[in-house]
N, C-alpha and C positions, 0 to 999 in steps of 0.2 A: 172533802178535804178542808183542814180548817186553816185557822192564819199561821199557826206554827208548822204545819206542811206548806204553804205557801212563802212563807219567808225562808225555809229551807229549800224548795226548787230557786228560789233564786239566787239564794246562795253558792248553789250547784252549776248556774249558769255563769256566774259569776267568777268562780272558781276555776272555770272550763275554761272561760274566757281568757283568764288572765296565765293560766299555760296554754293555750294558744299561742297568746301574743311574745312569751316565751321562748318560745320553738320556733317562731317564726325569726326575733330576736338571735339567735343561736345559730339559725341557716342563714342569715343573712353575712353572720359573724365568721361563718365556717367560708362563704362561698366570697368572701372579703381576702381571707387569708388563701385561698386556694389562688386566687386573681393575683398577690403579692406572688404569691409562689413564681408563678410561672411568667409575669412580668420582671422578676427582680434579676434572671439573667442577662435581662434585654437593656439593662442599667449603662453597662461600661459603650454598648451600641449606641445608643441614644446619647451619652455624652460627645463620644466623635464624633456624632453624625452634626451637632448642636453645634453653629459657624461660634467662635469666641468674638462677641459686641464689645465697643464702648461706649458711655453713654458722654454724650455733648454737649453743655451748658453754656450755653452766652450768655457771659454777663452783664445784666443790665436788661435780661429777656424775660418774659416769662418763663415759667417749667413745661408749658405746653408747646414752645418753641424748641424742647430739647430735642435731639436725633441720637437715635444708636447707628451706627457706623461700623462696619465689620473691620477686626482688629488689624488688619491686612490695609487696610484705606491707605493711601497719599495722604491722608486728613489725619491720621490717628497720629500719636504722639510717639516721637522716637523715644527710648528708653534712659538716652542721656538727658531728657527734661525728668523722667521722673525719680529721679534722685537727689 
């Protein structure tokens, strides 16, 4: 075999390769959406189940000092402050 059969096999591997990676690309793509599928009714579940936080700022503190605090707290803010 000479160089022009030799640079054609590996153009052919080449070629293979790169639908390979394709297909593989594609199933990944497919089984991405399939996962959406079947999670996305589990959406409005996972929202009720998720406690409603607030998040807590002292001022004068750092932001590593903050706290989330579920919306239900003694500590959360009555609603006639945030107006």
């Amino acid at each position: 075999m000479g160089a022009a059969g030799t640079a054609y096999a590996g153009m052919v591997q080449v070629r293979t390769m790169l639908l390979l990676l394709l297909l593989l690309l594609l199933l990944v793509l497919l089984l991405a959406l399939l996962l959406a599928l079947l999670l996305l009714p589990l959406l409005p579940l996972l929202l009720v189940l998720t406690p409603l936080t607030l998040q807590v700022h002292y001022t004068g503190w750092a932001a590593k000092w903050d706290e989330w605090i579920p919306a239900d707290s003694v500590r959360a803010p009555c609603c006639e402050f945030l107006k």
